[in-house]
N, CA, C and O atoms as CSV, one atom per row, in Angstrom:
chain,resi,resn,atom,element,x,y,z
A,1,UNK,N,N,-85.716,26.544,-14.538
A,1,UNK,CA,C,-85.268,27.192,-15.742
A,1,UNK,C,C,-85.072,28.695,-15.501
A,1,UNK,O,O,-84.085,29.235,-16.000
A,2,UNK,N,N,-85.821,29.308,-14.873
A,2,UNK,CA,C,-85.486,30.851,-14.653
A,2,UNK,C,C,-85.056,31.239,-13.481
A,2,UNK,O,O,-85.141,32.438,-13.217
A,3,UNK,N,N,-84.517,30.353,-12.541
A,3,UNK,CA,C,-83.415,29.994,-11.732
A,3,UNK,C,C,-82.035,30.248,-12.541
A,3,UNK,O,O,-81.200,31.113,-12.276
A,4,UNK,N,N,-81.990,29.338,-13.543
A,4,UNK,CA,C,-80.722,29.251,-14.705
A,4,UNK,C,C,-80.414,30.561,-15.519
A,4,UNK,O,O,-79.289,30.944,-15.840
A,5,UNK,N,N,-81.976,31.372,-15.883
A,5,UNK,CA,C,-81.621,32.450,-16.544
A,5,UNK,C,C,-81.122,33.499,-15.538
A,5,UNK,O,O,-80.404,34.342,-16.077
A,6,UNK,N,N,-81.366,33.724,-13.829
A,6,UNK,CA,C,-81.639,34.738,-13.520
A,6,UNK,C,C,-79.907,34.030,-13.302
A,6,UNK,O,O,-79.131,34.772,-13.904
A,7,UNK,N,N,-79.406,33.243,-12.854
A,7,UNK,CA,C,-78.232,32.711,-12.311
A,7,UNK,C,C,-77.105,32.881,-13.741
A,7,UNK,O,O,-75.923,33.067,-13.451
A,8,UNK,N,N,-77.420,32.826,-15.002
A,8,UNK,CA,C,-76.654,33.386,-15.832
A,8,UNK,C,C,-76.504,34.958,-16.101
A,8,UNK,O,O,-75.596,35.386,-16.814
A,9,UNK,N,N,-77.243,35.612,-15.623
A,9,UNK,CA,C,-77.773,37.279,-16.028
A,9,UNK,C,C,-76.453,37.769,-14.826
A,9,UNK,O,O,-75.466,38.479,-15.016
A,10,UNK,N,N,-76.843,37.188,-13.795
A,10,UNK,CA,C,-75.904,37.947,-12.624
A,10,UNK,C,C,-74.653,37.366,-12.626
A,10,UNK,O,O,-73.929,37.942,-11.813
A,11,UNK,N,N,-74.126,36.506,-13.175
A,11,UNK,CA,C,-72.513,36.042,-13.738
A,11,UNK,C,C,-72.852,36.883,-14.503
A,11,UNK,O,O,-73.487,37.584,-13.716
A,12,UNK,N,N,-72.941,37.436,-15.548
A,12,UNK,CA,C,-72.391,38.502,-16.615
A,12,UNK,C,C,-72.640,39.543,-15.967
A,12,UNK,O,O,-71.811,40.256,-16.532
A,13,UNK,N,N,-73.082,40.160,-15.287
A,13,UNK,CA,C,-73.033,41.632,-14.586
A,13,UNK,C,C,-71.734,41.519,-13.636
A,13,UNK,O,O,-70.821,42.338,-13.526
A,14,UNK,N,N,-71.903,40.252,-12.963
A,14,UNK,CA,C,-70.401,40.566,-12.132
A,14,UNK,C,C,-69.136,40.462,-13.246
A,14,UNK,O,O,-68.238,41.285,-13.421
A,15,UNK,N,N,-69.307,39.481,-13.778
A,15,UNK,CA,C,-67.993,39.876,-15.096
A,15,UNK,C,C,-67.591,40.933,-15.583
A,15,UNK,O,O,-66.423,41.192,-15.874
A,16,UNK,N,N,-68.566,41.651,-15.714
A,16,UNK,CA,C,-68.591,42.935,-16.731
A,16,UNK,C,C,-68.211,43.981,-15.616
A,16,UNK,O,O,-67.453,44.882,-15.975
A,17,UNK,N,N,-68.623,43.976,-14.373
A,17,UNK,CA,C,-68.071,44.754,-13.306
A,17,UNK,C,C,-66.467,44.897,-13.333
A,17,UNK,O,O,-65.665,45.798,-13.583
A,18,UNK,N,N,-66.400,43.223,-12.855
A,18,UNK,CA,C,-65.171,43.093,-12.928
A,18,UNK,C,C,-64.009,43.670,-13.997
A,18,UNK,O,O,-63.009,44.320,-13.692
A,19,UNK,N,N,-64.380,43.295,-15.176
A,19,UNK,CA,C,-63.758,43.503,-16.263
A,19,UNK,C,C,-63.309,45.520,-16.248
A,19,UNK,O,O,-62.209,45.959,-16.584
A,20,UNK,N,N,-64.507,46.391,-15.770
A,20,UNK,CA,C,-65.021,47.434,-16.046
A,20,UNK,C,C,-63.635,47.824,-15.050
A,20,UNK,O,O,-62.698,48.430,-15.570
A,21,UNK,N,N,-63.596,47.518,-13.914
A,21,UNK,CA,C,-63.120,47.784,-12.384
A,21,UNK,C,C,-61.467,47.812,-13.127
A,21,UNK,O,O,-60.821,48.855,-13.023
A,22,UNK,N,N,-60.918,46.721,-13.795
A,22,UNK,CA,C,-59.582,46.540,-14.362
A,22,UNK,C,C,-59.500,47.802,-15.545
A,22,UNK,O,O,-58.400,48.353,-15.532
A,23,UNK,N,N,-60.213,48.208,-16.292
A,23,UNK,CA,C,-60.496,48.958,-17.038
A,23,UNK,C,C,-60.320,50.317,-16.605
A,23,UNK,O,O,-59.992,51.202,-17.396
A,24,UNK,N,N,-60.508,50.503,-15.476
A,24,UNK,CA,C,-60.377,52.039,-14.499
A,24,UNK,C,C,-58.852,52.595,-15.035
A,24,UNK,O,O,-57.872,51.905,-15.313
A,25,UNK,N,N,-58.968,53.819,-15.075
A,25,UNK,CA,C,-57.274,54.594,-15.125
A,25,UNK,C,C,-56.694,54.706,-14.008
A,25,UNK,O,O,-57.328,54.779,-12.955
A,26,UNK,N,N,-55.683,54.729,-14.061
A,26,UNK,CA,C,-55.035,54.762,-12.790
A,26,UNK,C,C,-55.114,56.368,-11.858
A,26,UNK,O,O,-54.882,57.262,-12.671
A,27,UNK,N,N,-55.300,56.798,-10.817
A,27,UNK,CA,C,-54.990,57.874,-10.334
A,27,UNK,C,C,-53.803,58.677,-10.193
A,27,UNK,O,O,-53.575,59.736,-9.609
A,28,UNK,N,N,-53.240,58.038,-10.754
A,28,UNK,CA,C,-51.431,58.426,-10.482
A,28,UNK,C,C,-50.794,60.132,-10.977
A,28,UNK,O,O,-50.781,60.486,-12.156
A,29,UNK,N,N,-50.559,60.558,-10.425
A,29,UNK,CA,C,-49.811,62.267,-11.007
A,29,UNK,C,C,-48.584,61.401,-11.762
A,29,UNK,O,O,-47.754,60.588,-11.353
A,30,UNK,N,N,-48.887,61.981,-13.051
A,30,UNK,CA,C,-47.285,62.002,-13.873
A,30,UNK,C,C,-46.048,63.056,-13.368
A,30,UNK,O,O,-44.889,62.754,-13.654
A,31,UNK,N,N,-46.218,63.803,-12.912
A,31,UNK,CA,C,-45.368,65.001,-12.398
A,31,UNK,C,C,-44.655,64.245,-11.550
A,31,UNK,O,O,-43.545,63.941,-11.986
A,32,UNK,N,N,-45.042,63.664,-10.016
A,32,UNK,CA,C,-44.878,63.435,-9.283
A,32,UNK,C,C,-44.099,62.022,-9.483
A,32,UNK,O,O,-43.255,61.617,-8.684
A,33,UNK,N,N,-44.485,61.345,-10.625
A,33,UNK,CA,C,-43.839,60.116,-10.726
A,33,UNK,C,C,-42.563,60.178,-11.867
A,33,UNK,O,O,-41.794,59.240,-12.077
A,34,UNK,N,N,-42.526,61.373,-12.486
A,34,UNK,CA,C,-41.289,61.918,-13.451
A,34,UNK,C,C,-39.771,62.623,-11.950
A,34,UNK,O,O,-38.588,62.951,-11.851
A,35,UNK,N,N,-40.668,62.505,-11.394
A,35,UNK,CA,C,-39.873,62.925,-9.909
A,35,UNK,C,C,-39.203,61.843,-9.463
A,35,UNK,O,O,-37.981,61.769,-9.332
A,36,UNK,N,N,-40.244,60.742,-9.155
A,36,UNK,CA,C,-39.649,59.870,-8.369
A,36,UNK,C,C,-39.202,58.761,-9.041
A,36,UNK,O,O,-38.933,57.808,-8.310
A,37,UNK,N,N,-39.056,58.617,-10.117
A,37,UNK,CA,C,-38.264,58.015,-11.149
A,37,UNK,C,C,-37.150,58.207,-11.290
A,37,UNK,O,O,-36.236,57.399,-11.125
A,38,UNK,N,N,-37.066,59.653,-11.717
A,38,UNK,CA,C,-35.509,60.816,-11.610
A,38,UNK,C,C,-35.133,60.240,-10.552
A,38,UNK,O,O,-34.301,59.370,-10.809
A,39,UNK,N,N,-35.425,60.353,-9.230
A,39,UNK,CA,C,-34.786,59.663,-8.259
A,39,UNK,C,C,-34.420,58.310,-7.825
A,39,UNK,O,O,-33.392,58.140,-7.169
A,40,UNK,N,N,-35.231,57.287,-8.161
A,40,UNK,CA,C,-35.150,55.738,-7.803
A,40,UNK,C,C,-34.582,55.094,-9.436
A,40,UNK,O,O,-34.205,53.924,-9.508
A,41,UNK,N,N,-34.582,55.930,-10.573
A,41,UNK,CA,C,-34.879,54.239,-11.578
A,41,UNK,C,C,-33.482,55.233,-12.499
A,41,UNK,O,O,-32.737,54.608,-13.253
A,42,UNK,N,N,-33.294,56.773,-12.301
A,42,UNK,CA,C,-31.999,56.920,-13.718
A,42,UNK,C,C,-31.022,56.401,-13.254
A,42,UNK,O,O,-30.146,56.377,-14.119
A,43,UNK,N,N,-30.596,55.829,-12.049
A,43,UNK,CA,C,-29.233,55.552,-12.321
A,43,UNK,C,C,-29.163,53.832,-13.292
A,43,UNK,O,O,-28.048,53.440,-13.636
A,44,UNK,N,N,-30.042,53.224,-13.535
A,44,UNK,CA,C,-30.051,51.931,-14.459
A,44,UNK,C,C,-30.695,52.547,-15.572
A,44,UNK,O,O,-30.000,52.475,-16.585
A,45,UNK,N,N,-31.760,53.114,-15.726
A,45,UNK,CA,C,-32.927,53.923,-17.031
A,45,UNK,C,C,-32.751,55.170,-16.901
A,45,UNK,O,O,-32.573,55.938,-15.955
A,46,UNK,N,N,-32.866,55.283,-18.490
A,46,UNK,CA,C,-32.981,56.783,-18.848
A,46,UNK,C,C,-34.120,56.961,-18.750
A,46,UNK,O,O,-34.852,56.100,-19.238
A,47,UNK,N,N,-34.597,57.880,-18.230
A,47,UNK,CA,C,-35.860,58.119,-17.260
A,47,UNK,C,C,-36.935,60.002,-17.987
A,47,UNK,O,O,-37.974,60.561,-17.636
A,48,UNK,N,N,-36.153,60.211,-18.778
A,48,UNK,CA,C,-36.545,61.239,-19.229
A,48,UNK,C,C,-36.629,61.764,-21.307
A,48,UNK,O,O,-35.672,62.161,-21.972
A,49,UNK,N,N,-37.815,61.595,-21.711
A,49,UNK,CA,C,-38.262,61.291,-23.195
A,49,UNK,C,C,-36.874,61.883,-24.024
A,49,UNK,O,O,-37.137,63.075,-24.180
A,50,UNK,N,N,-35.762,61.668,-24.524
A,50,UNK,CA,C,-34.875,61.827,-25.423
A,50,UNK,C,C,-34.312,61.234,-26.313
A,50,UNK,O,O,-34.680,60.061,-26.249
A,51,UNK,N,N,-33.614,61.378,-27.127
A,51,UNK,CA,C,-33.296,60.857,-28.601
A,51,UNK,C,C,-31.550,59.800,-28.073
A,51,UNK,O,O,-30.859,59.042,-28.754
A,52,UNK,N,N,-31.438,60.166,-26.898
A,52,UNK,CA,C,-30.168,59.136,-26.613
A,52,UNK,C,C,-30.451,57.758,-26.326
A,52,UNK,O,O,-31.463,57.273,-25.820
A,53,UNK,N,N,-29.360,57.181,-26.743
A,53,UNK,CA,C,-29.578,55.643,-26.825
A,53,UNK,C,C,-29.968,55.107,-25.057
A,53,UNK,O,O,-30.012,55.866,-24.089
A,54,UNK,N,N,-30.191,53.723,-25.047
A,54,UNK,CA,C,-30.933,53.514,-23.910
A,54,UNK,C,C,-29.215,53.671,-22.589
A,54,UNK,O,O,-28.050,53.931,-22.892
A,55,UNK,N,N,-29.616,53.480,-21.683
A,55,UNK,CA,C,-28.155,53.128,-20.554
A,55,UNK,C,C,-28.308,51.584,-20.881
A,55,UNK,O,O,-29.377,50.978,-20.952
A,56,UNK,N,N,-26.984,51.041,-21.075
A,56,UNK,CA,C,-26.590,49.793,-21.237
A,56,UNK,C,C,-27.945,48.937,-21.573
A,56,UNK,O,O,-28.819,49.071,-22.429
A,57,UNK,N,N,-27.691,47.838,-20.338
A,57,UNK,CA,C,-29.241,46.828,-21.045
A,57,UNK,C,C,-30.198,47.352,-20.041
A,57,UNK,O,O,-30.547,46.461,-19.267
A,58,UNK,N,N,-30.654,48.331,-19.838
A,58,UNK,CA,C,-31.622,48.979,-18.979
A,58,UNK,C,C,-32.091,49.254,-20.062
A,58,UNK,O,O,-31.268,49.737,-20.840
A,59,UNK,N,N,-33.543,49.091,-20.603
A,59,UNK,CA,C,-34.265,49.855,-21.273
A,59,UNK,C,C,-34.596,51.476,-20.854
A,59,UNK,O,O,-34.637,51.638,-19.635
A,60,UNK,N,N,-34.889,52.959,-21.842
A,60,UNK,CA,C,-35.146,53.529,-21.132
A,60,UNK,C,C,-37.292,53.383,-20.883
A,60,UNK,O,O,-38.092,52.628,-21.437
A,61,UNK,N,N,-37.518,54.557,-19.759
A,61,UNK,CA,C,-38.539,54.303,-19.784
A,61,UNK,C,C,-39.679,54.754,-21.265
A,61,UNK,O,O,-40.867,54.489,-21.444
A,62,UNK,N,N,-39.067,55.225,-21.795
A,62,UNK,CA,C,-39.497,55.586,-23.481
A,62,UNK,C,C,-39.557,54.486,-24.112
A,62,UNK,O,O,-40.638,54.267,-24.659
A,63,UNK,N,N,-38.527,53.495,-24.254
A,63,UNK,CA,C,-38.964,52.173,-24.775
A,63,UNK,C,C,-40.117,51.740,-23.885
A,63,UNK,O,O,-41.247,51.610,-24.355
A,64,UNK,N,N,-39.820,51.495,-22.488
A,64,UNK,CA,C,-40.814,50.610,-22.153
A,64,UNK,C,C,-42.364,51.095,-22.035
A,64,UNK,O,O,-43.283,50.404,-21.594
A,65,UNK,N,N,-42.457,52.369,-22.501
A,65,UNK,CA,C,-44.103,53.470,-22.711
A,65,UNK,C,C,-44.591,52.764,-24.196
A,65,UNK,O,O,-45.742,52.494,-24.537
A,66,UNK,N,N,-43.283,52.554,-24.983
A,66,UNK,CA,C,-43.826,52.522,-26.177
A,66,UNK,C,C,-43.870,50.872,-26.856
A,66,UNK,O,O,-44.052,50.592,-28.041
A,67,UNK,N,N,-43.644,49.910,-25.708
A,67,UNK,CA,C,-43.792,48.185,-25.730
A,67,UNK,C,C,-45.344,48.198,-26.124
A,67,UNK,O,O,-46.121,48.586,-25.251
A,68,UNK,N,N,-45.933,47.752,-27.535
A,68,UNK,CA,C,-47.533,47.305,-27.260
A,68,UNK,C,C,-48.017,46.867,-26.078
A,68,UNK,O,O,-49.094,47.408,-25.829
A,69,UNK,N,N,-47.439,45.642,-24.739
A,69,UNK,CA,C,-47.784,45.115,-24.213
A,69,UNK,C,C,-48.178,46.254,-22.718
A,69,UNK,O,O,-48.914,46.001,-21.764
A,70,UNK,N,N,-47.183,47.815,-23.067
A,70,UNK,CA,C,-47.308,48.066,-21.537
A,70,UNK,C,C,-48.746,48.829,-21.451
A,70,UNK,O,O,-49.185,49.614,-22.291
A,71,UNK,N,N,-49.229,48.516,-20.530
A,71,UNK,CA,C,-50.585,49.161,-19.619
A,71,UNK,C,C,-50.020,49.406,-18.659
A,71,UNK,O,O,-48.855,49.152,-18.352
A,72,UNK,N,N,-51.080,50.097,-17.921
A,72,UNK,CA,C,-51.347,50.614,-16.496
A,72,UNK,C,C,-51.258,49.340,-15.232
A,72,UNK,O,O,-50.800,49.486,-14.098
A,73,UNK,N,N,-51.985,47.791,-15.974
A,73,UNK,CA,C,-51.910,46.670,-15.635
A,73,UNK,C,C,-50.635,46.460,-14.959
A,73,UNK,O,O,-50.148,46.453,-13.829
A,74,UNK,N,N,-50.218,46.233,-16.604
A,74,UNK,CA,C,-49.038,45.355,-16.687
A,74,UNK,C,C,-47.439,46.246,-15.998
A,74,UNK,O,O,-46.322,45.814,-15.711
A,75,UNK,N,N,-47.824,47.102,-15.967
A,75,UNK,CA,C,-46.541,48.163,-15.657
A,75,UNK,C,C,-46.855,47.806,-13.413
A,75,UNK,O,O,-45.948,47.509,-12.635
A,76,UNK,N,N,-48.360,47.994,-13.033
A,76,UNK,CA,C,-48.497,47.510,-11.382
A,76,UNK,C,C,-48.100,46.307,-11.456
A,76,UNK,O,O,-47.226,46.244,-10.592
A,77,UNK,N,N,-48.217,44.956,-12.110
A,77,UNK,CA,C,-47.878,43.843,-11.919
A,77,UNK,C,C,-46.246,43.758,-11.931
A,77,UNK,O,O,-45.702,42.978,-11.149
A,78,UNK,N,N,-45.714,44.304,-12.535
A,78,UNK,CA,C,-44.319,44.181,-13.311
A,78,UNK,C,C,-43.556,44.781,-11.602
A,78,UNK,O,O,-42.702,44.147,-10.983
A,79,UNK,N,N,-44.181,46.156,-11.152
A,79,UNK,CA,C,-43.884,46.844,-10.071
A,79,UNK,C,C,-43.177,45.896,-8.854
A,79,UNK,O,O,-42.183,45.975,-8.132
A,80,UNK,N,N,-44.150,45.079,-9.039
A,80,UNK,CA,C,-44.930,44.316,-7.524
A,80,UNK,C,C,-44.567,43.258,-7.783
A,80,UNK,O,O,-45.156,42.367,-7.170
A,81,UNK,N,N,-43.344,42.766,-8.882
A,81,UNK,CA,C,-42.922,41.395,-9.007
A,81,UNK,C,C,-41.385,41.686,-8.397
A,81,UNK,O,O,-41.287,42.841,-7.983
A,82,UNK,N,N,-40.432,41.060,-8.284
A,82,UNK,CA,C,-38.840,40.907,-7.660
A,82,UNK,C,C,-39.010,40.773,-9.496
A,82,UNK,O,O,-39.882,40.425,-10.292
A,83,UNK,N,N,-37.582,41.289,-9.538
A,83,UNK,CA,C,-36.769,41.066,-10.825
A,83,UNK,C,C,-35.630,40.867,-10.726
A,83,UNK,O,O,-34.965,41.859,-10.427
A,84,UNK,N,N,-34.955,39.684,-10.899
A,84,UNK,CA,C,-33.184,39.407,-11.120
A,84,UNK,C,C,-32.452,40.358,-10.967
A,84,UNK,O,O,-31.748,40.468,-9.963
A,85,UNK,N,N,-32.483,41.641,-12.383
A,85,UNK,CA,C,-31.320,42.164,-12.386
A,85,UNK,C,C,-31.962,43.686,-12.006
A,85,UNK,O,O,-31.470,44.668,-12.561
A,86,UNK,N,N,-33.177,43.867,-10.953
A,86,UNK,CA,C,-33.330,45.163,-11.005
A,86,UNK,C,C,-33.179,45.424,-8.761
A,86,UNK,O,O,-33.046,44.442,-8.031
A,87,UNK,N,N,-33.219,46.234,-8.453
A,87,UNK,CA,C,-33.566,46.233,-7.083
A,87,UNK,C,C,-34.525,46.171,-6.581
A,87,UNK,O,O,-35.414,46.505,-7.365
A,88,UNK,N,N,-34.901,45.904,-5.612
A,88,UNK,CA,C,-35.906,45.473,-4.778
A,88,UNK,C,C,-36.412,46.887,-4.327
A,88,UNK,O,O,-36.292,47.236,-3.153
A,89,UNK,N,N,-37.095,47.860,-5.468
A,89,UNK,CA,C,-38.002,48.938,-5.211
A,89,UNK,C,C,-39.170,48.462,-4.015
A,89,UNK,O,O,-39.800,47.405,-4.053
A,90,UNK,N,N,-39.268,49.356,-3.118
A,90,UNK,CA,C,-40.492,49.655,-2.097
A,90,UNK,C,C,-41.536,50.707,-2.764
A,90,UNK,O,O,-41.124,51.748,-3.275
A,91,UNK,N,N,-42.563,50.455,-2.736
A,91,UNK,CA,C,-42.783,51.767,-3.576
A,91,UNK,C,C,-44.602,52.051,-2.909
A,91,UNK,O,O,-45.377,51.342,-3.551
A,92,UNK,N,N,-45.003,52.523,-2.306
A,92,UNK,CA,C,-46.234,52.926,-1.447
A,92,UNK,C,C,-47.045,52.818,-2.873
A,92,UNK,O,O,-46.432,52.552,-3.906
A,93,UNK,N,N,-48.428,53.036,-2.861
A,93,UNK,CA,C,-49.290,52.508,-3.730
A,93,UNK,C,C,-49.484,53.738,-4.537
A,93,UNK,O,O,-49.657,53.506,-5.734
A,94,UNK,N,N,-49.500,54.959,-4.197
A,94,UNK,CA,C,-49.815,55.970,-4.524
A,94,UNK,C,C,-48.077,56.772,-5.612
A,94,UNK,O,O,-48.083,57.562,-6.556
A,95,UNK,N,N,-47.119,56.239,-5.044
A,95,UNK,CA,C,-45.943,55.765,-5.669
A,95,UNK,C,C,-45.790,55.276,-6.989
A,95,UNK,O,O,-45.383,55.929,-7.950
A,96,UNK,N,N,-46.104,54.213,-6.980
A,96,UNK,CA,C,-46.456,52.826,-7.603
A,96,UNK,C,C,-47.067,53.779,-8.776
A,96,UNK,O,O,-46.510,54.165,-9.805
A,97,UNK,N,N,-48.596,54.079,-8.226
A,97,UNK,CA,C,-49.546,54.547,-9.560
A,97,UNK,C,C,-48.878,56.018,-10.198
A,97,UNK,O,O,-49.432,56.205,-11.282
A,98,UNK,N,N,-47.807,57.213,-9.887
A,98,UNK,CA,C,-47.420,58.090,-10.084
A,98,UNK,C,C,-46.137,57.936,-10.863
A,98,UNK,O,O,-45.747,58.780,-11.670
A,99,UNK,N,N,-45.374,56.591,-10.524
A,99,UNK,CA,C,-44.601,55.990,-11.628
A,99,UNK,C,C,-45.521,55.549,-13.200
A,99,UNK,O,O,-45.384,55.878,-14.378
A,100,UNK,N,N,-46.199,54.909,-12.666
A,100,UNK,CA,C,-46.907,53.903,-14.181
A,100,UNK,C,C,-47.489,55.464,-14.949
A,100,UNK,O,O,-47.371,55.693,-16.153
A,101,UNK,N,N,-48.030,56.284,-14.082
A,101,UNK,CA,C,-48.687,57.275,-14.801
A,101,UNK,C,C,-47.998,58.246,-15.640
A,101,UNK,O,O,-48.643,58.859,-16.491
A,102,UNK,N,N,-46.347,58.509,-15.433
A,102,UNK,CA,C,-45.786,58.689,-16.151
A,102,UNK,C,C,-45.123,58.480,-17.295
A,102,UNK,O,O,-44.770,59.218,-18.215
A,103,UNK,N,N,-44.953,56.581,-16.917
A,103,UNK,CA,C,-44.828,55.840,-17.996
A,103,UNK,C,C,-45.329,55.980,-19.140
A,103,UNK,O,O,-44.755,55.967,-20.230
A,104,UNK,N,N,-46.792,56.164,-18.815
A,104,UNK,CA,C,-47.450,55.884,-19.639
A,104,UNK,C,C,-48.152,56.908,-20.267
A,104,UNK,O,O,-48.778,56.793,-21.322
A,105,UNK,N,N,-48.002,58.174,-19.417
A,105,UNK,CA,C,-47.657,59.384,-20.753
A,105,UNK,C,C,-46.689,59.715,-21.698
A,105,UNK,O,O,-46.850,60.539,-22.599
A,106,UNK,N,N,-45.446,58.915,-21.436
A,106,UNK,CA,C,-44.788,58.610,-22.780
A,106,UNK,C,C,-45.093,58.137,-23.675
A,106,UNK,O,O,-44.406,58.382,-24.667
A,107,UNK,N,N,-46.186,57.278,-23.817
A,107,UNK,CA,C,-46.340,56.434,-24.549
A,107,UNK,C,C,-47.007,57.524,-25.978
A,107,UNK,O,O,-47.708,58.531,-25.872
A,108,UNK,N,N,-46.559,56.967,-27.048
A,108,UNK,CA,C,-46.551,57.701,-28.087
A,108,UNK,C,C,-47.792,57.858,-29.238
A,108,UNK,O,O,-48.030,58.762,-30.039
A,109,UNK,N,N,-48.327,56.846,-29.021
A,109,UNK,CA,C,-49.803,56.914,-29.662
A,109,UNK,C,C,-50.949,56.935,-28.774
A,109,UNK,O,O,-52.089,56.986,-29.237
């Protein structure tokens, strides 16, 4: 029986680790990723916070800051997936997190 308790106690500490670990902010410079955006993503997205409509069916990145669904998560997963109609970005990790981090200082609330 306290085999069972001590064996349930340490599943919830690693959970909660876990959970905690996903929970982390990203390290990413927004500066640096308002840079390399400007360079890799305006010619499909409007890439810089303004009142003009999006480029064609490219969302700009202002919509996609201000999607409920986007995180820090979901913006690395999204990165690191192939997409149909987008290019096959390379993007170093430190890249990666300096994009999302900009993203997601758009974000409006």
């Amino acid at each position: 029986m306290r085999w069972m308790m001590l064996s349930c106690v340490a599943t919830a500490a690693l959970s909660a680790a876990q959970l905690a670990a996903l929970a982390q902010p990203l390290e990413g410079n927004p500066l640096r990723g308002r840079q390399i955006a400007t360079t890799l993503c305006s010619s499909c997205h409007r890439v810089l916070p303004m009142t003009l409509p999006d480029k064609g069916d490219s969302p700009s990145l202002q919509s996609i800051a201000d999607l409920p669904s986007t995180t820090g998560l979901s913006l690395k997963v999204f990165l690191r997936s192939p997409h149909r109609n987008m290019p096959n970005l390379i993007l170093s990790e430190a890249e990666s997190d300096d994009v999302i981090a900009y993203i997601l200082s758009l974000k409006k609330n």
